[in-house]
Backbone of each chain as ProteinMPNN parsed JSONL, in Angstrom:
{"seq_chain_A": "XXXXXXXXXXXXXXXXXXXXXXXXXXXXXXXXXXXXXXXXXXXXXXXXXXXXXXXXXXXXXXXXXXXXXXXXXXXXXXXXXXXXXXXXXXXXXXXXXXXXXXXX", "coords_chain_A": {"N_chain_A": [[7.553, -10.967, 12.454], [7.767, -14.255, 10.696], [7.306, -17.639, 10.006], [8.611, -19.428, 6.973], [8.573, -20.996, 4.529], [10.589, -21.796, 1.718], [9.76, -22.058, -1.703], [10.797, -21.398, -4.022], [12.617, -19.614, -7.042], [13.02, -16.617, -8.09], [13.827, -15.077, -10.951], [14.809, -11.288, -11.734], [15.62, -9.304, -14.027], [15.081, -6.411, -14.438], [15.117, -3.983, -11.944], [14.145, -1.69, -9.065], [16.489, 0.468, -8.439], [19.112, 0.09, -6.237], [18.512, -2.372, -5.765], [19.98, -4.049, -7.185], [21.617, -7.295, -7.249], [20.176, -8.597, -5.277], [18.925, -11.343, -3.374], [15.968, -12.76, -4.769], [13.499, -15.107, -3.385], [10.584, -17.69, -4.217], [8.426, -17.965, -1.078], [6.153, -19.831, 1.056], [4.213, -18.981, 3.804], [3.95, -20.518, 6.792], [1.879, -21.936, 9.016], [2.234, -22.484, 13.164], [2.309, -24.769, 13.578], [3.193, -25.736, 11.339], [2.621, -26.288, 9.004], [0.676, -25.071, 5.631], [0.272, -21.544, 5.401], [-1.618, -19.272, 4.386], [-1.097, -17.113, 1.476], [1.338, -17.406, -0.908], [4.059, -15.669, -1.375], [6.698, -13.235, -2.568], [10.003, -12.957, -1.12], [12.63, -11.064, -0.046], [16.325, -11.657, -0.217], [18.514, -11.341, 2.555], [21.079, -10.874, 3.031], [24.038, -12.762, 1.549], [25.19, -14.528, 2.936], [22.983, -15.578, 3.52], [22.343, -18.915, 2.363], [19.791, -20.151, 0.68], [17.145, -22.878, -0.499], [14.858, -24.626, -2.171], [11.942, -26.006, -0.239], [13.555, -25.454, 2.124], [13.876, -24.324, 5.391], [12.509, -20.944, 6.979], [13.454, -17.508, 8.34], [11.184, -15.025, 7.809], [10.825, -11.349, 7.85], [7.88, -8.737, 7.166], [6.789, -6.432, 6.46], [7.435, -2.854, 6.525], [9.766, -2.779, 7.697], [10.985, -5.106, 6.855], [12.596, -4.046, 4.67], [15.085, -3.292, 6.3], [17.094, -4.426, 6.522], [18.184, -4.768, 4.081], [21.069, -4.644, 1.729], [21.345, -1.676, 0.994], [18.977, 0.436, 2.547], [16.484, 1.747, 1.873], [14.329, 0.823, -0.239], [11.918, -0.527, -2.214], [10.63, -2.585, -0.752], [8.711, -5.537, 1.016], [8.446, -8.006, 2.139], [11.549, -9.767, 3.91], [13.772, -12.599, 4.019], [15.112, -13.457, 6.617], [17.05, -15.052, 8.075], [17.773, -18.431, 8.463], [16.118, -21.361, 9.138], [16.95, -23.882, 11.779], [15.621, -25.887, 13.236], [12.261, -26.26, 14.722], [11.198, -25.629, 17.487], [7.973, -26.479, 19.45], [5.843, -26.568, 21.878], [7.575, -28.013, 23.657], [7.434, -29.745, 21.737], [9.52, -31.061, 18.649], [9.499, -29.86, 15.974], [9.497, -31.081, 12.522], [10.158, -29.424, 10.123], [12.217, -29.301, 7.688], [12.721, -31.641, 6.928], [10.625, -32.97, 5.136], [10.971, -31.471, 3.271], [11.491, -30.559, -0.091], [13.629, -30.543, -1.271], [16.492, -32.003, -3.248]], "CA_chain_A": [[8.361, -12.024, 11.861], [7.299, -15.345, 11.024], [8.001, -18.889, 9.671], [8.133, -20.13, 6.107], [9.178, -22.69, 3.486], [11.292, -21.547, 0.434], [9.177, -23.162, -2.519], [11.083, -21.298, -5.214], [13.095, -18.579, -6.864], [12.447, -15.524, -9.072], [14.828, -13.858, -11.92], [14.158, -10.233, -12.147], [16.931, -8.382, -14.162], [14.615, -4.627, -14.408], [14.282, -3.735, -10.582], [14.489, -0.404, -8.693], [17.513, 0.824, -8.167], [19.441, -0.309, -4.724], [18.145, -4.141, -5.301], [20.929, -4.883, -7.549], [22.476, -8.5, -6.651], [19.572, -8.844, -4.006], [17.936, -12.898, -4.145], [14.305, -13.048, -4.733], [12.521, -16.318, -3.233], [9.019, -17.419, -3.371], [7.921, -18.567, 0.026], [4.903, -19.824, 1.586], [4.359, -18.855, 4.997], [3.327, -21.26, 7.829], [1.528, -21.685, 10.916], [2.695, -22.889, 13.846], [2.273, -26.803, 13.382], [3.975, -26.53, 10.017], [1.3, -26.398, 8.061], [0.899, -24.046, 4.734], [-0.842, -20.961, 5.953], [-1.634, -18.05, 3.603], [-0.767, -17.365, -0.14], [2.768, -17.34, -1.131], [5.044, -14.479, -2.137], [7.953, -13.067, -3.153], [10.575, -12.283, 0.003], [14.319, -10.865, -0.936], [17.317, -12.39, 1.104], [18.507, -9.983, 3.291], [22.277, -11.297, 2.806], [23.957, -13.298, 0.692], [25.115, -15.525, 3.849], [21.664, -16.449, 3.819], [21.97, -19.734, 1.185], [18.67, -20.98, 1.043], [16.586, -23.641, -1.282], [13.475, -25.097, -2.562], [12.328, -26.793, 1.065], [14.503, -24.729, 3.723], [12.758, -23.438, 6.107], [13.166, -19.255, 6.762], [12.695, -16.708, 9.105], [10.922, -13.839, 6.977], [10.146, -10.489, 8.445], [7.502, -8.083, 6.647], [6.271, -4.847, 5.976], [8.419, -1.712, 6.043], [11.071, -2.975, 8.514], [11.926, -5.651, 5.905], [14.23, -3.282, 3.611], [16.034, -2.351, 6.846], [18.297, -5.781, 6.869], [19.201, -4.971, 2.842], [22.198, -3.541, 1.684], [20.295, -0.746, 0.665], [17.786, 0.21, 3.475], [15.457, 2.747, 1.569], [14.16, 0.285, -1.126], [10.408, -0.57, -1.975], [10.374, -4.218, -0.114], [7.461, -5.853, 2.016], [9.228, -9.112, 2.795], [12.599, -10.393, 3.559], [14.078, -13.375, 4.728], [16.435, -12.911, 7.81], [17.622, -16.4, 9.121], [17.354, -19.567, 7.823], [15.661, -21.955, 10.49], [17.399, -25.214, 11.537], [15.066, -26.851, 13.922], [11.695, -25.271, 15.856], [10.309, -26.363, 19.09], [6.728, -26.081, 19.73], [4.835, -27.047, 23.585], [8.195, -29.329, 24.055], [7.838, -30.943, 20.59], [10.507, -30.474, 18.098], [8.966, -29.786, 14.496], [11.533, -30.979, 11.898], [9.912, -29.077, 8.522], [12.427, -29.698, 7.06], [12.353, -33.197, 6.532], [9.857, -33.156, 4.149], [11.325, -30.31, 2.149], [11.402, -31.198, -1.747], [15.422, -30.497, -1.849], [16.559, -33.009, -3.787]], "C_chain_A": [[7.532, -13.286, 11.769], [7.813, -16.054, 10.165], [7.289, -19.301, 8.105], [8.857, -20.75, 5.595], [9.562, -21.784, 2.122], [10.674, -22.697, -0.268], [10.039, -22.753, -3.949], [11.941, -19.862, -5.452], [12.763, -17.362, -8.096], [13.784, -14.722, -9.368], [14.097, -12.779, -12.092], [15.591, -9.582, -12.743], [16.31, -6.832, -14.025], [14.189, -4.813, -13.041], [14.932, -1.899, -10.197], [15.715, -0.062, -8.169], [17.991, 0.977, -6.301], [19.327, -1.723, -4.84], [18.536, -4.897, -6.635], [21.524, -6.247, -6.787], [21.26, -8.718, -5.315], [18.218, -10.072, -4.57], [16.637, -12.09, -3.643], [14.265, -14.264, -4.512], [11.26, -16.502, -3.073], [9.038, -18.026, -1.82], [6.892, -18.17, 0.259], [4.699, -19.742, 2.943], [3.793, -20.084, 5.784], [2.596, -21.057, 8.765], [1.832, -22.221, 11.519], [3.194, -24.661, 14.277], [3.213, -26.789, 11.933], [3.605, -26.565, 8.773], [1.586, -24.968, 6.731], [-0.459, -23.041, 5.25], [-0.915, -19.27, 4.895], [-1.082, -18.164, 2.049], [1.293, -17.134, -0.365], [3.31, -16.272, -1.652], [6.134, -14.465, -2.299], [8.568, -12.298, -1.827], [12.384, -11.853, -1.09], [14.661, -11.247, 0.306], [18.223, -11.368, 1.599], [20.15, -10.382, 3.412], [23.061, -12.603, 2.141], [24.615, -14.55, 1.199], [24.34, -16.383, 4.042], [21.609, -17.682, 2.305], [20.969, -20.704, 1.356], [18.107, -21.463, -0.335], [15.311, -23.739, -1.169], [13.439, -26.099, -0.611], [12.753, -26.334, 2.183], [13.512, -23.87, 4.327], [13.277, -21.865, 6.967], [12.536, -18.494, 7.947], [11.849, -15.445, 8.763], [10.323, -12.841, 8.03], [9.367, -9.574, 7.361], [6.872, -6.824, 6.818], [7.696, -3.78, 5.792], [9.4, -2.121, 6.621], [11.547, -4.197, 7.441], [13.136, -5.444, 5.113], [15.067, -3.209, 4.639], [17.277, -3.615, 6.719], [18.739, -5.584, 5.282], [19.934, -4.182, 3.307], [22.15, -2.271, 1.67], [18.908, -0.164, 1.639], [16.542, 0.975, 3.016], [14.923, 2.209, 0.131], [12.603, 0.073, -1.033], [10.732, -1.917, -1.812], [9.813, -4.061, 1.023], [7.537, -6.849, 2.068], [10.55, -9.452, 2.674], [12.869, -11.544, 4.227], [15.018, -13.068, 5.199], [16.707, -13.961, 8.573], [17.04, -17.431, 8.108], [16.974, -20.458, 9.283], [15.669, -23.45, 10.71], [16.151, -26.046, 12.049], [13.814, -25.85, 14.766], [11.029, -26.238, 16.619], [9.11, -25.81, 19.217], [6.08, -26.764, 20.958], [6.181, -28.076, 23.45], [8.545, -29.89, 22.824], [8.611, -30.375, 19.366], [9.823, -30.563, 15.807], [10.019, -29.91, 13.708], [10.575, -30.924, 10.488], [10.682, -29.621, 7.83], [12.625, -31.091, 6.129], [11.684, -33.703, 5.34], [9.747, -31.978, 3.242], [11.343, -31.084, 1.168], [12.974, -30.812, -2.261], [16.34, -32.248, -2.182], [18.547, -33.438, -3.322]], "O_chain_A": [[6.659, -13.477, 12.616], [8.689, -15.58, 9.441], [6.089, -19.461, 7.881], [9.889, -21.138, 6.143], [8.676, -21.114, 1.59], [10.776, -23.874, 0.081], [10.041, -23.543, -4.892], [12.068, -19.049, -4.536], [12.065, -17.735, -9.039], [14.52, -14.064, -8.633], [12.94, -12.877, -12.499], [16.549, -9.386, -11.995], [17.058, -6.011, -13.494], [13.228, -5.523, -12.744], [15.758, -1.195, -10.778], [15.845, -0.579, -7.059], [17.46, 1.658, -5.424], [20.003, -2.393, -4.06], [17.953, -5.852, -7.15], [21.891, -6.086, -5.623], [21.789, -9.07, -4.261], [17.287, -10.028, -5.374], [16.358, -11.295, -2.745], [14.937, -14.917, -5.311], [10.609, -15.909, -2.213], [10.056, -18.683, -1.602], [6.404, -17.056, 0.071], [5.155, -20.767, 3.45], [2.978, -20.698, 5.095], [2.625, -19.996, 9.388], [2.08, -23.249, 10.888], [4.011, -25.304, 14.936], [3.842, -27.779, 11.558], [4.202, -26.828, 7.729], [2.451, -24.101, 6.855], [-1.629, -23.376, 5.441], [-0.076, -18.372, 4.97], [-0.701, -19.227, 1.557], [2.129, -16.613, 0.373], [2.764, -15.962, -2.711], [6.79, -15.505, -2.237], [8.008, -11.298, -1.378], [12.91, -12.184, -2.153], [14.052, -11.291, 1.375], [18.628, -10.524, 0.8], [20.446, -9.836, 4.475], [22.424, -13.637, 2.344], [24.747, -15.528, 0.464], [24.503, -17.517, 4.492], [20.941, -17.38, 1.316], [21.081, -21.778, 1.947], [18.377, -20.783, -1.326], [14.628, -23.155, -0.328], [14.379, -26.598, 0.007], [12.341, -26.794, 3.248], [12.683, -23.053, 3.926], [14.384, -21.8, 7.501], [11.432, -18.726, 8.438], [11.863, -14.671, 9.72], [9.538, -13.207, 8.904], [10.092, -9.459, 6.372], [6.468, -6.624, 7.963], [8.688, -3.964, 5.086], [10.377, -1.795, 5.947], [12.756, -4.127, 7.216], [14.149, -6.109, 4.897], [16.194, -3.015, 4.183], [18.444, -3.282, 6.928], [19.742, -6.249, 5.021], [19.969, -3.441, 4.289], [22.953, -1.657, 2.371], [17.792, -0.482, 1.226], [15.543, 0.88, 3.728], [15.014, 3.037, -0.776], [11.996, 0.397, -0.013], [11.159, -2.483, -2.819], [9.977, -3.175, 1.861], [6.372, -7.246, 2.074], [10.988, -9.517, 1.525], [12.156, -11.663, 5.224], [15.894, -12.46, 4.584], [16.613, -13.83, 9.793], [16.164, -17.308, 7.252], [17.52, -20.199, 10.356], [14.867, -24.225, 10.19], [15.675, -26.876, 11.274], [14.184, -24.846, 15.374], [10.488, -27.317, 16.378], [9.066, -24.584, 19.108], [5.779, -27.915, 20.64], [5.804, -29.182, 23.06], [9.631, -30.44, 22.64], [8.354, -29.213, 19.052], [9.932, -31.333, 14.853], [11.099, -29.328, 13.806], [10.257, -31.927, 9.849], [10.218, -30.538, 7.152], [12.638, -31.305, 4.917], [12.069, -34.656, 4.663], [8.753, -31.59, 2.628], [11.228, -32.296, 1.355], [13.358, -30.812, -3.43], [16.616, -33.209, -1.464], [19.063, -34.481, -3.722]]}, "seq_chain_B": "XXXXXXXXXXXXXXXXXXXXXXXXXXXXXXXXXXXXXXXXXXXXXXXXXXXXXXXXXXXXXXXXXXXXXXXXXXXXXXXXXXXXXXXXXXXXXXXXXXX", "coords_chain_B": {"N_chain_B": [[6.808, -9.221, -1.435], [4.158, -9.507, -3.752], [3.393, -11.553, -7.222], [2.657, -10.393, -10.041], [0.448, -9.312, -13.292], [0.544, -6.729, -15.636], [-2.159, -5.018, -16.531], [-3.496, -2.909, -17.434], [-3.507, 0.786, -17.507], [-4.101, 3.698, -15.61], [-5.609, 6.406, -15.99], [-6.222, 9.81, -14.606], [-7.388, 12.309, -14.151], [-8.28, 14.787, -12.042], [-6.778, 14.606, -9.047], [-5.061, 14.176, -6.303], [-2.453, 16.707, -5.218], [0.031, 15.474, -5.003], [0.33, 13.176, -6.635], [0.69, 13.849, -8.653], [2.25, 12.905, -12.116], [3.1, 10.704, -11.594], [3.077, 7.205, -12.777], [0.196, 5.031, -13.032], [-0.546, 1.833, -12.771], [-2.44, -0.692, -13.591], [-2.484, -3.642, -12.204], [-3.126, -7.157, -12.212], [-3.026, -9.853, -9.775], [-1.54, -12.574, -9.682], [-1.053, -16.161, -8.573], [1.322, -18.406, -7.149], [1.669, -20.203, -9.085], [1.262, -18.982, -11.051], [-1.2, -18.716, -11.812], [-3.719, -16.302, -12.67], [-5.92, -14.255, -10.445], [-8.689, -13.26, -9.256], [-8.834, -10.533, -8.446], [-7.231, -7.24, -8.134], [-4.835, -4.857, -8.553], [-3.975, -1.223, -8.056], [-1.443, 0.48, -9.127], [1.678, 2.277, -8.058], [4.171, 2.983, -10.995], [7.583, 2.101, -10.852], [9.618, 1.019, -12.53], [9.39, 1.655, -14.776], [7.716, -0.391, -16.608], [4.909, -2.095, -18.539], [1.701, -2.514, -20.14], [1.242, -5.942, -19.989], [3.366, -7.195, -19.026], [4.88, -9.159, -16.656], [5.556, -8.499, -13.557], [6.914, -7.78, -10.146], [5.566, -6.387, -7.169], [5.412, -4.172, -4.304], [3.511, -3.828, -1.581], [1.826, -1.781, 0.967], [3.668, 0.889, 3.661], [5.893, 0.202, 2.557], [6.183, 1.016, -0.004], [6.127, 3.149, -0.211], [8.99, 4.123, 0.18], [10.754, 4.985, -2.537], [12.093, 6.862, -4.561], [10.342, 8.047, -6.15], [8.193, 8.324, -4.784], [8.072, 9.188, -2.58], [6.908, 9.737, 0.431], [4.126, 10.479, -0.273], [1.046, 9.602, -0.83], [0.859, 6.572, -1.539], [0.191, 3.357, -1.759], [0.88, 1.121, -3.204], [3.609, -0.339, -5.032], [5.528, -1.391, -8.066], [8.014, -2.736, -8.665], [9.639, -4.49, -9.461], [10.74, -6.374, -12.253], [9.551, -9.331, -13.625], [11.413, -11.844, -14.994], [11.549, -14.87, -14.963], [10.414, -17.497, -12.792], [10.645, -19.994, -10.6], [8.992, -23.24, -9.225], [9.75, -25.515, -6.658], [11.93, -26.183, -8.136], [11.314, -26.573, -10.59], [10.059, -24.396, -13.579], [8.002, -22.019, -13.702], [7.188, -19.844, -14.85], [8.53, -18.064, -18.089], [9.727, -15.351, -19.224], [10.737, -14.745, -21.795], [9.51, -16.987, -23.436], [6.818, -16.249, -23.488], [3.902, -15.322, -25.129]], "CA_chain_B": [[6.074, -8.67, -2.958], [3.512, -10.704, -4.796], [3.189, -11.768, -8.498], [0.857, -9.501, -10.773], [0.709, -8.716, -14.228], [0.323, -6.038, -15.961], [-3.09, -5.463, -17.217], [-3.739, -1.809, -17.94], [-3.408, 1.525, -16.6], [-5.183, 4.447, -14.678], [-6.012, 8.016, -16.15], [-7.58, 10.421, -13.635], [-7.062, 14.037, -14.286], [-8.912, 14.828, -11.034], [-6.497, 13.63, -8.24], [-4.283, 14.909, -5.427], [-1.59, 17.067, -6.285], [1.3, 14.594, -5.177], [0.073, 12.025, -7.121], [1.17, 14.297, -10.349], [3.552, 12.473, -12.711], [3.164, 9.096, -11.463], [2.197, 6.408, -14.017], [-0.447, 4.32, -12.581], [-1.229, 0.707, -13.533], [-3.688, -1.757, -13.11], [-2.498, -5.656, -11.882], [-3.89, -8.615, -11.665], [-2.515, -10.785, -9.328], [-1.335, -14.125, -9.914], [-0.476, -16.955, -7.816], [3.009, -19.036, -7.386], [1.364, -21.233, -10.248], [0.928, -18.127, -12.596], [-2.288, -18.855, -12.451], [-4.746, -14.79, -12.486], [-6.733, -14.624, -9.175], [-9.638, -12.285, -8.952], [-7.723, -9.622, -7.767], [-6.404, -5.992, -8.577], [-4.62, -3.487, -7.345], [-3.616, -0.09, -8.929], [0.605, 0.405, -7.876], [2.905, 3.34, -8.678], [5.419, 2.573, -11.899], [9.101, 2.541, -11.107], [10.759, 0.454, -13.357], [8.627, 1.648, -17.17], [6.745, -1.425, -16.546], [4.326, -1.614, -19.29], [0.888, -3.97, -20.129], [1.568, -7.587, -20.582], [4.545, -7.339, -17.853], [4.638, -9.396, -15.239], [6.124, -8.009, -12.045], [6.612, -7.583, -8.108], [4.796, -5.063, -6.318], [5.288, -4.056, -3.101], [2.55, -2.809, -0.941], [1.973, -1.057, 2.425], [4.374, 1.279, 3.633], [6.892, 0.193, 1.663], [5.277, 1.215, -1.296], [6.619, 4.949, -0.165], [10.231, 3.574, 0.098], [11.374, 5.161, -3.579], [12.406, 8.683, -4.581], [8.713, 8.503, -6.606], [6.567, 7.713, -4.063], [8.483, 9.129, -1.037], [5.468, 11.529, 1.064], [3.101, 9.854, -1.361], [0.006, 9.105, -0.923], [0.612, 5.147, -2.147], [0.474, 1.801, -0.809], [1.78, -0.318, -3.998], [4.498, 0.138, -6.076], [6.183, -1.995, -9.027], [9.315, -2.116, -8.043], [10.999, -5.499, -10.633], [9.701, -6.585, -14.129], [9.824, -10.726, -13.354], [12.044, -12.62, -16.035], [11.177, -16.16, -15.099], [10.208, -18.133, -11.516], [10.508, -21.913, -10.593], [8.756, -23.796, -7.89], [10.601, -26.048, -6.529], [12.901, -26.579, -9.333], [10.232, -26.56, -11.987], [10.377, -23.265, -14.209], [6.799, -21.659, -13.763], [7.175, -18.62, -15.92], [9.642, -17.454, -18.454], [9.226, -14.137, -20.229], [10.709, -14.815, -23.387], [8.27, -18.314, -23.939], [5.282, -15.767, -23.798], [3.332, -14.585, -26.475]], "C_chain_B": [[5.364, -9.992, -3.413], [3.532, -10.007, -6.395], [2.298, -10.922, -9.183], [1.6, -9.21, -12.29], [0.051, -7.361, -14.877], [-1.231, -5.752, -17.227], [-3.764, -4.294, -18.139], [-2.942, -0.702, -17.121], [-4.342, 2.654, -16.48], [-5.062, 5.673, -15.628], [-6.863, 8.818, -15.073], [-6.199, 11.972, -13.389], [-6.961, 14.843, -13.239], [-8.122, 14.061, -9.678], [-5.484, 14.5, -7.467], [-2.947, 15.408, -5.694], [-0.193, 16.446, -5.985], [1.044, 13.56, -5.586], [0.097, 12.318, -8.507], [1.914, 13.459, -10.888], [3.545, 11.302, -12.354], [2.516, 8.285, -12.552], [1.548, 5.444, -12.92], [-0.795, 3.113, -13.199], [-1.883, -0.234, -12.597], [-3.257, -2.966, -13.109], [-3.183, -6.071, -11.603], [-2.869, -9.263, -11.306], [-2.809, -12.186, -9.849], [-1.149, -14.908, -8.825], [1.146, -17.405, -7.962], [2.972, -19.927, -8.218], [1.049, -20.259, -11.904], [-0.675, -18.057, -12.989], [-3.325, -17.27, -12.322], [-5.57, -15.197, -11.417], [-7.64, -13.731, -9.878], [-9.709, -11.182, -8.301], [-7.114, -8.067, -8.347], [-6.37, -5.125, -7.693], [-4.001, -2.296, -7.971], [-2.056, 0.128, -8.032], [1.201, 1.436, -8.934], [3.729, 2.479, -9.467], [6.68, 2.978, -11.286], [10.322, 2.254, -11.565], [10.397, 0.042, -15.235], [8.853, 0.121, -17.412], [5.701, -0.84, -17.418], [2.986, -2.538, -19.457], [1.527, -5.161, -20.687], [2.617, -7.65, -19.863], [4.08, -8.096, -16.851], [5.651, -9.313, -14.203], [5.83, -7.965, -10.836], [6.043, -6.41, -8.454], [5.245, -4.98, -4.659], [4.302, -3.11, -2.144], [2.879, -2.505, 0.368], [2.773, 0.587, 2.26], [5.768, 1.455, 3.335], [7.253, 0.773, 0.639], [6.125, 2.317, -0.933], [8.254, 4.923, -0.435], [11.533, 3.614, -1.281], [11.143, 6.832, -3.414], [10.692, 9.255, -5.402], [8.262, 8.949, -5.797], [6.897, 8.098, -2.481], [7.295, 10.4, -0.452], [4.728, 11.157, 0.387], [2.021, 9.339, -0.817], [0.028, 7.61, -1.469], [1.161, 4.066, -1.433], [1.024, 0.672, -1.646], [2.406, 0.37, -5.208], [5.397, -1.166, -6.939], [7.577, -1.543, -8.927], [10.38, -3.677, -8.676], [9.824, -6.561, -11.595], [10.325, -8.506, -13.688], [10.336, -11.455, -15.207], [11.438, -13.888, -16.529], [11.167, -16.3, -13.381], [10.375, -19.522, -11.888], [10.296, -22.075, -9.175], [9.332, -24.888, -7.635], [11.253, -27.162, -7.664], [12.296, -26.817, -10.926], [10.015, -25.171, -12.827], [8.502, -23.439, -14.532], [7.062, -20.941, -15.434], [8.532, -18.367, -16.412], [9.056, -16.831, -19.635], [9.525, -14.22, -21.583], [9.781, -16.234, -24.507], [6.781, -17.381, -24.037], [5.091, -14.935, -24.996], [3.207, -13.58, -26.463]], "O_chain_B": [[5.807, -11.14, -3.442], [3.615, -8.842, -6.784], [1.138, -10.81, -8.786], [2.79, -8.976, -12.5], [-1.069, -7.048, -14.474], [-1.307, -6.164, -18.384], [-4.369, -4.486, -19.193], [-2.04, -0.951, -16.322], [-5.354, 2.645, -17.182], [-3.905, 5.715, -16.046], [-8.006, 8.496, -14.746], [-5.121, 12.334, -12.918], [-5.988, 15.588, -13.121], [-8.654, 13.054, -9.211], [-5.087, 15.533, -8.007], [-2.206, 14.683, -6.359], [0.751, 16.849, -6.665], [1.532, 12.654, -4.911], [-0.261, 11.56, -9.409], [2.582, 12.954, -9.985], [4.269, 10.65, -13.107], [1.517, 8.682, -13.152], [2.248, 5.07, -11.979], [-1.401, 3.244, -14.263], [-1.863, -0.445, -11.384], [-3.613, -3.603, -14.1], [-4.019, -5.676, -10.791], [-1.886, -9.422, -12.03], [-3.832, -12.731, -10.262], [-1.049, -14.201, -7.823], [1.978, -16.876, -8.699], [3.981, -20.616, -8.37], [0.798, -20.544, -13.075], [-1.23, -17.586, -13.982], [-3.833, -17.459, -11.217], [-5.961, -16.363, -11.363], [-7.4, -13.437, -11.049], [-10.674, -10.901, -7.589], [-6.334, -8.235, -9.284], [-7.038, -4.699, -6.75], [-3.145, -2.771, -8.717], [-1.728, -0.008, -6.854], [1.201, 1.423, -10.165], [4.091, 1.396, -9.008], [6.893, 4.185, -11.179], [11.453, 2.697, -11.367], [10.654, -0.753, -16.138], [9.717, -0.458, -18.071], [5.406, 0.355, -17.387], [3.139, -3.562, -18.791], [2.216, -5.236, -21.704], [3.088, -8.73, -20.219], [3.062, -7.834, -16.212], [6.546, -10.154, -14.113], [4.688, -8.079, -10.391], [5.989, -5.704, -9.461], [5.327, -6.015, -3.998], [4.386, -1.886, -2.044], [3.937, -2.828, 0.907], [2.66, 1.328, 1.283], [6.563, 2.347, 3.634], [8.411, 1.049, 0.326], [7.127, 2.304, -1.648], [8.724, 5.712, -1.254], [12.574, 2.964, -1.365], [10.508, 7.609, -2.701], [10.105, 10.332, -5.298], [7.817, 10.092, -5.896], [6.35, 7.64, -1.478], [7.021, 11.53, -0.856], [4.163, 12.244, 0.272], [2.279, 8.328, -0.164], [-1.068, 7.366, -1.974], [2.184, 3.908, -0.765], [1.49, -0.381, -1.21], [2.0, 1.211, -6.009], [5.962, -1.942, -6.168], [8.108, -0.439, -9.049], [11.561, -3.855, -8.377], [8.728, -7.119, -11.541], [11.522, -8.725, -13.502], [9.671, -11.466, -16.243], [11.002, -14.174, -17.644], [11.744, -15.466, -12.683], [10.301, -20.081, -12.983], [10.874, -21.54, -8.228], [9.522, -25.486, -8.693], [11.117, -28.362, -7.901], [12.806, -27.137, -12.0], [9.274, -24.69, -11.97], [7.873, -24.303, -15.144], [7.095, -21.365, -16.589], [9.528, -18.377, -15.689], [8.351, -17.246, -20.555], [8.749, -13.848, -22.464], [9.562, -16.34, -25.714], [5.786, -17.827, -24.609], [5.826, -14.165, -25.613], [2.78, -12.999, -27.461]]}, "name": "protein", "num_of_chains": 2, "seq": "XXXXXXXXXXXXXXXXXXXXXXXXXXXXXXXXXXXXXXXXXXXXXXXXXXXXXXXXXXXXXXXXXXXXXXXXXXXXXXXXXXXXXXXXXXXXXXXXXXXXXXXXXXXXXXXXXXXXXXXXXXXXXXXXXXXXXXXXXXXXXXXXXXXXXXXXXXXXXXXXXXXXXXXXXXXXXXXXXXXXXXXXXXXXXXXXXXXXXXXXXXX"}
């Protein structure tokens, strides 16, 4: 699992069957300070509880255990997001990403 | 899944025999700016994805995760034909503006 930033979202109407009605977001992952760490991809939202934006910061899990949180668990997906993430603590200090999200 | 478009695809006569019947194509990855990296990766078809498409992929063991590709020998599979994206709130790509 790890921590990223919802930068954006992706229309796909042709997908594989099972990942009807299932969001696509890009996100860029982080590292531990906050920082942008790695290239950005495409995660699906692993429920539709999960309402997340440009800015919000996410809990994404990847590889094969990703599909298991869709509706659908036998789908070709290699990220999802599974939490949205209010506030993280790091050595004591309280990182507030969001803050400087771009949600308008 | 990352970004890739569709750039060609594979022929190979010569190849393991569960890897019959699959259409193979050739992406180039993009970025979250659309912009082509330096990059390819050959990914099982499963949504008659064609050249000049741009679509997800999903690699790893995911990749196996369709009725294609299940026991398969493959690590990336095309698995949604991309419409349009926007970074934060800005509309990168949209399929019917391309040439």
């Amino acid at each position: 699992m790890y921590l990223a930033r919802v930068i954006g979202r992706v229309v796909a109407s042709e997908r594989y069957p099972g990942l009807e009605g299932v969001a696509l977001q890009l996100v860029q992952p982080l590292a531990e300070d906050g920082t942008d760490q790695g290239d950005a991809h495409v995660a699906a939202v692993a429920t539709s509880e999960i309402s997340v934006g440009p800015g919000d910061f996410v809990n994404c899990e990847g590889g094969r255990e990703a599909a298991l949180v869709l509706p659908e668990t036998y789908v070709p997906v290699d990220a999802a997001i599974i939490g949205f993430v209010e506030a993280v603590e790091r050595h004591g200090e309280l990182l507030r990403p969001a803050a400087e999200g771009a949600r308008s | 899944m990352l970004i890739a478009k569709v750039v060609g695809s594979v022929v190979a006569s010569q190849k393991d025999d569960k890897l019959e019947n699959l259409k193979l194509l050739v992406l180039q990855i993009h970025n979250h700016e659309n912009a082509p990296k330096d990059q390819y990766v050959v990914a099982v078809d499963s949504v008659q994805a064609g050249v000049g498409d741009t679509v997800l992929y999903a690699a790893g063991s995911s990749a196996r995760q369709t009725t294609l590709t299940d026991g398969k020998p493959c690590d990336a599979v095309v698995m949604a034909i991309v419409d349009s994206w926007d970074v934060n709130g800005t509309n990168v790509y949209e399929k019917w503006n391309e040439g």
